[in-house]
Chimera marker file (.cmm) of the C-alpha trace (Angstrom):
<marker_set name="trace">
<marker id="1" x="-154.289" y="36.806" z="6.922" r="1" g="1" b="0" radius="0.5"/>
<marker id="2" x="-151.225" y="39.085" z="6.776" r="1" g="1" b="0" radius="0.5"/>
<marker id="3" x="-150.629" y="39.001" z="10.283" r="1" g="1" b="0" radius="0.5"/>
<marker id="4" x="-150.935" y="35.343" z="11.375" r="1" g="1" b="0" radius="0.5"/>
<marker id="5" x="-147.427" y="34.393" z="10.212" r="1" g="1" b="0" radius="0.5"/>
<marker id="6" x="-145.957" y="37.085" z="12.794" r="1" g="1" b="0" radius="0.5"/>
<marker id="7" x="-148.455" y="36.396" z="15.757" r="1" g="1" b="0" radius="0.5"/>
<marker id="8" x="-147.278" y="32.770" z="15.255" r="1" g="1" b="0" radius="0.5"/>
<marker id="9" x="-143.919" y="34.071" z="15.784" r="1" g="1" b="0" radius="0.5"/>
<marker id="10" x="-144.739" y="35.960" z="18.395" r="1" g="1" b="0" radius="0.5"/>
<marker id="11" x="-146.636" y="33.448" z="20.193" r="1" g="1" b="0" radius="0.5"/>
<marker id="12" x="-143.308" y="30.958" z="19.622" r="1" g="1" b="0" radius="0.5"/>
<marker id="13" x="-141.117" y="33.046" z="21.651" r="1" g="1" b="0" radius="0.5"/>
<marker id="14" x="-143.662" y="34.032" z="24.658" r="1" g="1" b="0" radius="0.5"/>
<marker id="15" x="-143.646" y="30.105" z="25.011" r="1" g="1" b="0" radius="0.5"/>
<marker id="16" x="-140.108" y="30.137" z="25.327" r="1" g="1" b="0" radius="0.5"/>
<marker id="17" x="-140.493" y="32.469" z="28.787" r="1" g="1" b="0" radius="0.5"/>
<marker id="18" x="-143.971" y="31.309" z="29.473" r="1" g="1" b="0" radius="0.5"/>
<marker id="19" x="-145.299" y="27.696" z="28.559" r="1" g="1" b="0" radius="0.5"/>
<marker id="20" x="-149.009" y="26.634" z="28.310" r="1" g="1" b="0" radius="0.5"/>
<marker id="21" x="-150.207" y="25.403" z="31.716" r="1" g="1" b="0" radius="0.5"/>
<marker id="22" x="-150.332" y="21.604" z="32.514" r="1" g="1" b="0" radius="0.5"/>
<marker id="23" x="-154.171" y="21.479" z="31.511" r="1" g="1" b="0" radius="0.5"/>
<marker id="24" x="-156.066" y="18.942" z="28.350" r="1" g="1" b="0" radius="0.5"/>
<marker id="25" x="-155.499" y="20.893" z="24.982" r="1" g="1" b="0" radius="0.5"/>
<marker id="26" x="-157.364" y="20.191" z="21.924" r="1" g="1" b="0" radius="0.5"/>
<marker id="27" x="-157.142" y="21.159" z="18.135" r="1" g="1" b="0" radius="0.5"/>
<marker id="28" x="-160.560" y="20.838" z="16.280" r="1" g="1" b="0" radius="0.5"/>
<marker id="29" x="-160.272" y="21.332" z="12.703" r="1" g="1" b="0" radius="0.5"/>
<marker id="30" x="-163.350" y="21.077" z="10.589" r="1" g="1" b="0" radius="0.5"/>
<marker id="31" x="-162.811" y="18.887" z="7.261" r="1" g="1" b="0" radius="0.5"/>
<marker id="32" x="-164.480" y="18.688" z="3.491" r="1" g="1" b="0" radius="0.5"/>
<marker id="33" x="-162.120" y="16.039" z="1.902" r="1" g="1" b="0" radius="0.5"/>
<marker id="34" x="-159.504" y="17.445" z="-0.704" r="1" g="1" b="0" radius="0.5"/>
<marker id="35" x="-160.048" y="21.040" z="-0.513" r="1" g="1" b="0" radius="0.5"/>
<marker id="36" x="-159.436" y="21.254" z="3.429" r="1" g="1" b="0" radius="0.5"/>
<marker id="37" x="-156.799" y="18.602" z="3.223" r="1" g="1" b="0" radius="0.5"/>
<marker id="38" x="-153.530" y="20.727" z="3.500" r="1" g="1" b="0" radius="0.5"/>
<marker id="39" x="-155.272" y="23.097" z="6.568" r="1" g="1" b="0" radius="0.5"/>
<marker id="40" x="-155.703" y="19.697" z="8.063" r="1" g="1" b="0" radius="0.5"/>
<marker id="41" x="-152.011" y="18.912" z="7.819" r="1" g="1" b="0" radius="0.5"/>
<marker id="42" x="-151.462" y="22.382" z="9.505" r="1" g="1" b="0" radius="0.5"/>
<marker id="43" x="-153.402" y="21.795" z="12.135" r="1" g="1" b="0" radius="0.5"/>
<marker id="44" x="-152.305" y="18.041" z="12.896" r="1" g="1" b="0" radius="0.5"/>
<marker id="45" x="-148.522" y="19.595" z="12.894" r="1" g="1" b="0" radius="0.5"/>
<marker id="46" x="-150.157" y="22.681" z="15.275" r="1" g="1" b="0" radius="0.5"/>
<marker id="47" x="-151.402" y="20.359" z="17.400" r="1" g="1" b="0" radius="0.5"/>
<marker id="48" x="-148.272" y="18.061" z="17.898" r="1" g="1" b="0" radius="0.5"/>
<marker id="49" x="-146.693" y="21.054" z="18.457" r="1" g="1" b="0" radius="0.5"/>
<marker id="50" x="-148.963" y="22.003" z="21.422" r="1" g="1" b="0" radius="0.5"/>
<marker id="51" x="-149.033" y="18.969" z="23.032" r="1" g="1" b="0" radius="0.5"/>
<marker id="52" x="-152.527" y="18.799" z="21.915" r="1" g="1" b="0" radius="0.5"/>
<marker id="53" x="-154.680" y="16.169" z="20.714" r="1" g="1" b="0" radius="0.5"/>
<marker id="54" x="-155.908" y="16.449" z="17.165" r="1" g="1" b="0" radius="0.5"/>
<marker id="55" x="-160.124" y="15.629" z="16.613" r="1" g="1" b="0" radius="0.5"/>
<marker id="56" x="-161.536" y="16.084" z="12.886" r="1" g="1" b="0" radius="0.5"/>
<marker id="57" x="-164.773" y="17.274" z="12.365" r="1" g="1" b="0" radius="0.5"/>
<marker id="58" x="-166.678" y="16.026" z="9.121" r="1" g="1" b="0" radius="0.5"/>
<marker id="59" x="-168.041" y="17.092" z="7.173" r="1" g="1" b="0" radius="0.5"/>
<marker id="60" x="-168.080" y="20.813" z="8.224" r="1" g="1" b="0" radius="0.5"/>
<marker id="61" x="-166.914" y="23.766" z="6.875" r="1" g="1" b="0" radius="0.5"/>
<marker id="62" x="-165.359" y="26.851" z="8.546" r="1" g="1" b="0" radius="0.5"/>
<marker id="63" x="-168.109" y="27.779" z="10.688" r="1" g="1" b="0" radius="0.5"/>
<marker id="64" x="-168.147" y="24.186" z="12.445" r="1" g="1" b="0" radius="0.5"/>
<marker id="65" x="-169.790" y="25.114" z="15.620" r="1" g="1" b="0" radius="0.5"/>
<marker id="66" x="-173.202" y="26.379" z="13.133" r="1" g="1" b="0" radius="0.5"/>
<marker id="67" x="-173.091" y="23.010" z="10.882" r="1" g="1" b="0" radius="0.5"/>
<marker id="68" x="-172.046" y="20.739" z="14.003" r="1" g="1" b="0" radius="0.5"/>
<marker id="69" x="-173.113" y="22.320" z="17.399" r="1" g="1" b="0" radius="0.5"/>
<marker id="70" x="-173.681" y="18.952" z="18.994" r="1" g="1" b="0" radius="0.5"/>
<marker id="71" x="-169.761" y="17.407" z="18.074" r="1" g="1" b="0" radius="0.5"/>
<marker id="72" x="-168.755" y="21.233" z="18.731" r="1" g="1" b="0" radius="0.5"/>
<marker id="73" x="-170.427" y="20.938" z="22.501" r="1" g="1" b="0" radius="0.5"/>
<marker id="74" x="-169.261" y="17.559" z="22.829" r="1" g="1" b="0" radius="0.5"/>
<marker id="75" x="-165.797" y="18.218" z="22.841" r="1" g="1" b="0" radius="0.5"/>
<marker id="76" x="-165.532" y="21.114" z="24.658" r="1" g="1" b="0" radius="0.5"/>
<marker id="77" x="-167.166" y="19.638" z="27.329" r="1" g="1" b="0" radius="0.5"/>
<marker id="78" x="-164.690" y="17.094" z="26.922" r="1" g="1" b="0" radius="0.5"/>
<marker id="79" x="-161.533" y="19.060" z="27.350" r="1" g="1" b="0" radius="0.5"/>
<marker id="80" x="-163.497" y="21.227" z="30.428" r="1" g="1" b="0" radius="0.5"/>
<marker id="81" x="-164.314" y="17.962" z="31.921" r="1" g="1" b="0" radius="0.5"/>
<link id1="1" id2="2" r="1" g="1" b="0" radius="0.2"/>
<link id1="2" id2="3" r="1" g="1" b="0" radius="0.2"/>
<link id1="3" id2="4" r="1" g="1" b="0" radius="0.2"/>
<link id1="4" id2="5" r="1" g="1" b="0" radius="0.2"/>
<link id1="5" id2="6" r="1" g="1" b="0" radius="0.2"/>
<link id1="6" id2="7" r="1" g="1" b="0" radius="0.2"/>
<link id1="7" id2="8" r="1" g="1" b="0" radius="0.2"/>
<link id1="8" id2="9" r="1" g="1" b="0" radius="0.2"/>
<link id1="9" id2="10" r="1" g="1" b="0" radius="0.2"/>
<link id1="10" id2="11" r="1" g="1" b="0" radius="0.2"/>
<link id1="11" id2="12" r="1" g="1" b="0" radius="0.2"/>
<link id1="12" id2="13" r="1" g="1" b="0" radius="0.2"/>
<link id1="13" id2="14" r="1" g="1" b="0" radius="0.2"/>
<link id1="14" id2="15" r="1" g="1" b="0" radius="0.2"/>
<link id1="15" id2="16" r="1" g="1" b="0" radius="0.2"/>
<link id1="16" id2="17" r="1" g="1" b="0" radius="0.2"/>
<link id1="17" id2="18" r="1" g="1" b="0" radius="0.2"/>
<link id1="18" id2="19" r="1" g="1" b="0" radius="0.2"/>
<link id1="19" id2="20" r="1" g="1" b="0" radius="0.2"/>
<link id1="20" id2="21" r="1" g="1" b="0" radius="0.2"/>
<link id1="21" id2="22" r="1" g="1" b="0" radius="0.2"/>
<link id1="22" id2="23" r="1" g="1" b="0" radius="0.2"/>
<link id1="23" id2="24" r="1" g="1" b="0" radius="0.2"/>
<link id1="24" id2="25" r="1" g="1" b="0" radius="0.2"/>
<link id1="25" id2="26" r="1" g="1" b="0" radius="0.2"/>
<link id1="26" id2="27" r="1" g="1" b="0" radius="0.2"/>
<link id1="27" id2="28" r="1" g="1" b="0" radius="0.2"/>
<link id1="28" id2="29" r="1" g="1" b="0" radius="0.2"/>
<link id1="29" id2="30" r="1" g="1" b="0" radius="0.2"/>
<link id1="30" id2="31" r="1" g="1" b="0" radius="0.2"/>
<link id1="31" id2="32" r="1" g="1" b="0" radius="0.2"/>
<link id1="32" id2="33" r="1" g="1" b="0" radius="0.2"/>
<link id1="33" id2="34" r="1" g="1" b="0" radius="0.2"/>
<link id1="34" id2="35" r="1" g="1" b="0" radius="0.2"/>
<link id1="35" id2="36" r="1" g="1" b="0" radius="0.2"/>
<link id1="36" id2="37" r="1" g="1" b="0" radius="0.2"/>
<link id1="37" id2="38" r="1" g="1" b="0" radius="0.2"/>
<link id1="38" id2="39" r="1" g="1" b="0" radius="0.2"/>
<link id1="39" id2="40" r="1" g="1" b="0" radius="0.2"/>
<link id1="40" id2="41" r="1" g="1" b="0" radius="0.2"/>
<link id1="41" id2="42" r="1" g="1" b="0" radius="0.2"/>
<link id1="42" id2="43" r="1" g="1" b="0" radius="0.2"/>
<link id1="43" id2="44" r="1" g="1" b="0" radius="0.2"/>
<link id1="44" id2="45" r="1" g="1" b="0" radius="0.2"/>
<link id1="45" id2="46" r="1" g="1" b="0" radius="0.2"/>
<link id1="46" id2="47" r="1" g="1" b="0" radius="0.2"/>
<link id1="47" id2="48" r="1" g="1" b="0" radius="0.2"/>
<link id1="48" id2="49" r="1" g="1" b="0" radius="0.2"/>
<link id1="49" id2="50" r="1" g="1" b="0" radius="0.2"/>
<link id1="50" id2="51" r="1" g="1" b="0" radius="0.2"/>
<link id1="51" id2="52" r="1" g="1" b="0" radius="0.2"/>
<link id1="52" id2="53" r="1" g="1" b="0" radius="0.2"/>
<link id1="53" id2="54" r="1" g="1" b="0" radius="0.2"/>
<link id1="54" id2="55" r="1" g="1" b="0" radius="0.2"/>
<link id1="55" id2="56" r="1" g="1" b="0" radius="0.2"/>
<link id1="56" id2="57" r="1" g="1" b="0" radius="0.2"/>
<link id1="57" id2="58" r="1" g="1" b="0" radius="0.2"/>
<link id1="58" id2="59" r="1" g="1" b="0" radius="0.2"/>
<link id1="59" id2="60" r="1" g="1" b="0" radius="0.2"/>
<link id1="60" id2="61" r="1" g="1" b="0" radius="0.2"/>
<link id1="61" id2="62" r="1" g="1" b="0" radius="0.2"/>
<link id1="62" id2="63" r="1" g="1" b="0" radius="0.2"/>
<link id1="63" id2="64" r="1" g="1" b="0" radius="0.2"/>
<link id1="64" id2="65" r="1" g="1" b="0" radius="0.2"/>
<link id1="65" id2="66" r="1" g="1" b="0" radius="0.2"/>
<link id1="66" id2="67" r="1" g="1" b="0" radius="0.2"/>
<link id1="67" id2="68" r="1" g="1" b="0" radius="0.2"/>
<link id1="68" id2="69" r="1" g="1" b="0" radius="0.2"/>
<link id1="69" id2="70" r="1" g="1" b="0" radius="0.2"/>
<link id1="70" id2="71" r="1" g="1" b="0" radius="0.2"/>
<link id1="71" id2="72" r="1" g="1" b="0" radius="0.2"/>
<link id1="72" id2="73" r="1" g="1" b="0" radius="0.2"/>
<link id1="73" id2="74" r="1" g="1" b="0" radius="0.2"/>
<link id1="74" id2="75" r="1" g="1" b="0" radius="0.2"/>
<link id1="75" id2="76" r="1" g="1" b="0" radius="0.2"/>
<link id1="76" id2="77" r="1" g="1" b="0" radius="0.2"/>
<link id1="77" id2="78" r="1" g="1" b="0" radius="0.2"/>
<link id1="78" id2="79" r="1" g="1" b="0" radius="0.2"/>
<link id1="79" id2="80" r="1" g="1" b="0" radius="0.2"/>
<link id1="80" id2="81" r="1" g="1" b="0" radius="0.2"/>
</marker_set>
């Protein structure tokens, strides 16, 4: 966790030079009601920030893609459609 904070920072000024190609972006963030409910607020703001559209996946924990494989498949498909 110590090093997110600087590769966000990082990551902020290589945009600057080199922006994210024209393609569909998405920001999946998997949601159990209060105790997720300010990592859901960072990753609405992350993916305003992108460009990116925002889906919520509930209820599932941090491994998502184990406790929801089909809505996990569904939307990637969707963005590599």
């Amino acid at each position: 966790y110590a090093g997110y904070h600087e590769l966000a920072a990082e990551l902020y000024h290589l945009r600057a030079c080199h922006p994210l190609p024209p393609v569909r972006r998405m920001v999946a963030t998997a949601y159990l009601g209060w105790r997720t409910r300010r990592w859901r607020t960072q990753q609405v703001r992350l993916a305003a920030a992108l460009g990116a559209d925002h889906v919520t996946i509930a209820p599932a924990g941090h491994l998502v893609m184990i406790e929801r494989p089909r809505r996990t498949a569904e939307l990637i498909r969707a963005v590599a459609g």
